[in-house]
DOKE-612891 format. One line per 4 residues: number of its first residue (from 0); their letters; for each residue x, y, z of C-alpha. Coordinates in nm, 3 decimals. Example, Ala and Ser with C-alpha at 12.3 -4.5 7.8 and 13.67 -1.06 7.14 Angstrom:
% DOKE-612891
0) as) 1.230/-0.450/0.780; 1.367/-0.106/0.714
END
This chain:
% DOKE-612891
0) xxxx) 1.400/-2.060/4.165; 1.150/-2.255/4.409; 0.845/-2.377/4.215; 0.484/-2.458/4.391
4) xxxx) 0.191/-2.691/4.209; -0.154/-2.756/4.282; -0.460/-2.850/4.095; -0.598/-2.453/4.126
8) xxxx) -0.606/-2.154/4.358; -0.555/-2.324/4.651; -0.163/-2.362/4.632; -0.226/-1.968/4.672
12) xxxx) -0.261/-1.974/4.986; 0.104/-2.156/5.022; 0.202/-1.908/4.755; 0.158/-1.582/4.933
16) xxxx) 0.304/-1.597/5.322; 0.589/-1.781/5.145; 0.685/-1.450/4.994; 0.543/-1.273/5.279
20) xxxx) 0.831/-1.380/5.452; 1.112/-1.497/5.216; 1.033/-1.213/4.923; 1.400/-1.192/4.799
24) xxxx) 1.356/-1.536/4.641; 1.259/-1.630/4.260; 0.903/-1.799/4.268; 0.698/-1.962/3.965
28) xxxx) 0.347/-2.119/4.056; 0.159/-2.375/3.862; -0.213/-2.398/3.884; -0.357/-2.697/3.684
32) xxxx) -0.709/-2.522/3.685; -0.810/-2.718/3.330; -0.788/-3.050/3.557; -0.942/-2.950/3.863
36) xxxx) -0.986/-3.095/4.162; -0.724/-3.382/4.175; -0.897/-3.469/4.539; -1.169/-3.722/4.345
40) xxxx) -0.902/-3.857/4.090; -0.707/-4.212/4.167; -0.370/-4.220/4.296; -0.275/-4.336/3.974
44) xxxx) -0.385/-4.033/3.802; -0.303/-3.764/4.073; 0.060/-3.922/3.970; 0.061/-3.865/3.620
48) xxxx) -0.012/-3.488/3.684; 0.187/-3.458/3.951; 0.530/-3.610/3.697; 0.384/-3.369/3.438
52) xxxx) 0.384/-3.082/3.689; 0.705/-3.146/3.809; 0.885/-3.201/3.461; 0.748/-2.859/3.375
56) xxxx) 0.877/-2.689/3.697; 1.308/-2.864/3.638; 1.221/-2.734/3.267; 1.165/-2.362/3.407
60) xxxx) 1.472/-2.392/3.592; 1.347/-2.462/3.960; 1.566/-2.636/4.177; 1.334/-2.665/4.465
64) xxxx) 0.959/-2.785/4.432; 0.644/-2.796/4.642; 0.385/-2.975/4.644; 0.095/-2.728/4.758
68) xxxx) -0.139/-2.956/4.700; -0.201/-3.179/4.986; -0.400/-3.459/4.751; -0.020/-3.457/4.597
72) xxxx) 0.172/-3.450/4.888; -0.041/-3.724/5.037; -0.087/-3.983/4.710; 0.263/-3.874/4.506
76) xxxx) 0.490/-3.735/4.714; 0.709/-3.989/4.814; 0.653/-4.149/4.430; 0.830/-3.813/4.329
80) xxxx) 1.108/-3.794/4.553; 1.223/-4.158/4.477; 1.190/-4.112/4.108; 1.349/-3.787/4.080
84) xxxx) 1.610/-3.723/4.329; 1.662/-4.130/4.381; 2.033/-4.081/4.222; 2.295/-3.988/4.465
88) xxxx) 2.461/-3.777/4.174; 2.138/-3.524/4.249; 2.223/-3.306/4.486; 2.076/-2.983/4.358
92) xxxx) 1.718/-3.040/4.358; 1.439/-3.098/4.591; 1.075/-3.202/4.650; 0.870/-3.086/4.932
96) xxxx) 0.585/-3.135/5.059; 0.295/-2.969/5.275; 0.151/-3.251/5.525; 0.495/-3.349/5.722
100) xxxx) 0.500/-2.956/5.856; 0.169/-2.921/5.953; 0.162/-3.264/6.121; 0.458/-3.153/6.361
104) xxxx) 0.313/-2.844/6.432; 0.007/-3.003/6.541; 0.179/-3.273/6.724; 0.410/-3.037/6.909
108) xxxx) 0.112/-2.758/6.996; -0.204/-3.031/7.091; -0.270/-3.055/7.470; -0.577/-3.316/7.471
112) xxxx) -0.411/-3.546/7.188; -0.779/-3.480/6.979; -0.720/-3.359/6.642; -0.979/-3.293/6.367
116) xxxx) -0.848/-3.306/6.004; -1.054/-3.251/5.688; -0.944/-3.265/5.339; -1.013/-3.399/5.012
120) xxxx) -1.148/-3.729/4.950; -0.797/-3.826/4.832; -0.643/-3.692/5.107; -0.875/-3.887/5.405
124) xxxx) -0.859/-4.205/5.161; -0.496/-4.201/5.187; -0.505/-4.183/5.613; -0.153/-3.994/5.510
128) xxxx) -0.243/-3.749/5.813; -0.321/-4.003/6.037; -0.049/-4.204/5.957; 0.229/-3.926/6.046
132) xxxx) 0.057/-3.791/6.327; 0.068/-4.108/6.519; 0.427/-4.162/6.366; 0.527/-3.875/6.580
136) xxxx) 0.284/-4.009/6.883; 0.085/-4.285/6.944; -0.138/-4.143/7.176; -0.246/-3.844/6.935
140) xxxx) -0.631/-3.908/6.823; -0.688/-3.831/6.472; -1.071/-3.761/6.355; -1.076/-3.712/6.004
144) xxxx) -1.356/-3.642/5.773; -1.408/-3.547/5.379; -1.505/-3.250/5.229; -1.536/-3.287/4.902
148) xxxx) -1.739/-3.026/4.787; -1.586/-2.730/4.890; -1.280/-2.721/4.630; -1.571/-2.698/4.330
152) xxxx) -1.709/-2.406/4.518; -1.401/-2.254/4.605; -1.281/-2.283/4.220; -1.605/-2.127/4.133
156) xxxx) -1.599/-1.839/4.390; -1.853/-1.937/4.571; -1.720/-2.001/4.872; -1.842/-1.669/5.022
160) xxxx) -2.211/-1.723/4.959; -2.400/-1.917/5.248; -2.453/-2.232/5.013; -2.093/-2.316/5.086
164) xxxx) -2.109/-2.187/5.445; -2.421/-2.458/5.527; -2.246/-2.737/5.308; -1.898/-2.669/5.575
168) xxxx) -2.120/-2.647/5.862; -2.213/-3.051/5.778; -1.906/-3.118/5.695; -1.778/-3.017/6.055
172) xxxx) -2.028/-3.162/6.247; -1.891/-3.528/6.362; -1.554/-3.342/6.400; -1.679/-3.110/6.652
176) xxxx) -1.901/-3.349/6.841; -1.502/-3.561/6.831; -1.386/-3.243/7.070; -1.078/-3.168/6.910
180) xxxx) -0.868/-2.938/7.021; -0.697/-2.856/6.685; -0.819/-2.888/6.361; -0.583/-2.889/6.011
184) xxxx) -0.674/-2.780/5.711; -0.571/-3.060/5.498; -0.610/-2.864/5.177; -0.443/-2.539/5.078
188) xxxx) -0.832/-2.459/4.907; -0.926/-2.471/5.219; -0.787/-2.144/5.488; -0.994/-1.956/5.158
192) xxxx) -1.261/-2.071/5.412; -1.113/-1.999/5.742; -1.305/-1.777/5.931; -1.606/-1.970/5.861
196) xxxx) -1.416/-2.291/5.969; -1.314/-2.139/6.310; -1.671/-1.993/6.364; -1.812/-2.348/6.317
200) xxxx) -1.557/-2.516/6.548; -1.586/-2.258/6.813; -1.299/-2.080/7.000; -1.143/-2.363/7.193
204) xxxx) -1.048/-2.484/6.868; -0.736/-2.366/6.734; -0.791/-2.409/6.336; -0.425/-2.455/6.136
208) xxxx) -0.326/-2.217/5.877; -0.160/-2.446/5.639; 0.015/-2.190/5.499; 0.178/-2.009/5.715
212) xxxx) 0.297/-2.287/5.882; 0.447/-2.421/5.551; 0.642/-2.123/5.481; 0.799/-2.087/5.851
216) xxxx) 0.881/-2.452/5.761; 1.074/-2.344/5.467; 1.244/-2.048/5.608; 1.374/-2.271/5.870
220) xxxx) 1.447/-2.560/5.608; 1.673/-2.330/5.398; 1.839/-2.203/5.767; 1.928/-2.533/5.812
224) xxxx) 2.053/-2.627/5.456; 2.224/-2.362/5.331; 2.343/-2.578/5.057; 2.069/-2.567/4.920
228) xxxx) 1.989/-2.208/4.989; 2.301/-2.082/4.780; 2.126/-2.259/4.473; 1.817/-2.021/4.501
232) xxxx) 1.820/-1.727/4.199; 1.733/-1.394/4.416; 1.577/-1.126/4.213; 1.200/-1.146/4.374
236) xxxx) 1.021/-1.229/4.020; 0.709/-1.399/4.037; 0.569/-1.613/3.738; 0.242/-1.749/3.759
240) xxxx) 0.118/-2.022/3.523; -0.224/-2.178/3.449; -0.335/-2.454/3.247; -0.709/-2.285/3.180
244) xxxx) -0.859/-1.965/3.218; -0.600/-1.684/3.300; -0.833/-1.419/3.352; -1.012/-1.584/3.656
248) xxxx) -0.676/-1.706/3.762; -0.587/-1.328/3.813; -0.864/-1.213/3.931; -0.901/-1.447/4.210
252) xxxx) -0.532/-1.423/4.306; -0.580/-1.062/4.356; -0.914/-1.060/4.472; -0.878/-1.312/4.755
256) xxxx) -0.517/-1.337/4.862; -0.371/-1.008/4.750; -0.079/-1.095/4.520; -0.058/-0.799/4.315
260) xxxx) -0.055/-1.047/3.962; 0.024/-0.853/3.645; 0.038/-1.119/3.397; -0.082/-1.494/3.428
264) xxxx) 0.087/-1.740/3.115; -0.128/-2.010/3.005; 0.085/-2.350/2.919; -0.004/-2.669/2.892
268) xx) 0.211/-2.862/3.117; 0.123/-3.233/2.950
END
């Protein structure tokens, strides 16, 4: 069974081309909704949820986890992998994350070496984008700017009225004046958002869809290690999990992205 976290919704947007494209596979999502956002909380704390998250997920009987949360992959990933799958005796479980695919996509596909990122204030804090991109080349120019208010108003809904749309306009401004020529969404909240972002940035922009680019990641990740492949349960269920309010939980998941959700659990994963 693969299992995806993140603090809400946003790990929806992982979620559904994931299945789009590998639908034979078991899936169980967990949205800590009662704790959201994790993008204002300290590294230390984005931890401690993240360890809860991921104890819950090996307890459900996941042998492969993402983190589709990118405040996670950038603050706890690497925390996670070392503490979990640190023993050379594990061999049939595995953490993944959502910034390393992104950042080689962007790498690979940027012709003027200018690329915008936004994300959570966690997320910029951490430089984690930054970092890898110029890990992968030097010469790439990373502009990166916080947007911290748009994961509130995408919990709430509200990202379709044009409160949200003039907040993201200000938020984009000294990223478009940087001339970018891509721009990554560095939070899964955020491609809830992305027409508006690629109206704001203009058409010689190419705006990421974290998402889809994740799951073509995976599909190629579980080409490539079929070991790990054969370990995957195949009967196409879909659990989803909240920690708070499983009503909204369905309706936006239905609402926004599609998923056809019959049933949402509520479970406290502390």
């Amino acid at each position: 069974m693969i299992g995806l976290f993140d603090s809400g919704y946003g790990g929806l947007t992982v979620l559904k081309p994931i299945i789009d494209i590998l639908p034979e596979y078991d899936y169980v999502y967990v949205g800590d909704n009662a704790r959201t956002p994790y993008g204002t909380r300290s590294q230390e704390t984005v931890l401690h949820y993240s360890r809860q998250a991921v104890d819950y997920l090996f307890d459900q009987g996941c042998t492969m986890i993402i983190t589709a949360c990118n405040t996670v992959s950038a603050l706890a990933l690497r925390t996670l992998q070392q503490e979990y799958l640190r023993d050379k005796q594990v061999t049939d479980k595995k953490i993944l994350g959502v910034i390393r695919p992104v950042v080689e996509y962007a790498a690979k596909h940027t012709k003027t070496k200018r690329i915008g990122v936004v994300g959570t204030t966690g997320t910029i804090a951490s430089r984690a984008y930054e970092i890898e991109l110029q890990k992968i080349d030097s010469s790439i120019q990373p502009y990166s700017h916080p947007c911290p208010l748009l994961v509130p108003l995408i919990e709430e809904g509200w990202h379709h009225k044009p409160e949200a749309r003039m907040i993201l306009k200000k938020y984009l401004r000294p990223l478009k004046s940087a001339n970018p020529d891509m721009l990554i969404l560095g939070c899964t909240h955020y491609p809830l958002m992305y027409r508006d972002f690629k109206r704001y940035m203009g058409s010689r922009v190419h705006v990421l869809h974290t998402g889809n680019i994740v799951a073509e990641s995976l599909r190629d990740y579980l080409e490539r290690h079929p070991e790990i492949e054969k370990k995957l349960t195949r009967d196409g269920t879909r659990r989803y999990i909240t920690t708070d309010c499983p009503d909204a939980f369905k309706k936006f998941g239905n609402a926004e992205l599609s998923l056809s959700i019959d049933t949402v659990k509520t479970d406290a994963i502390w």
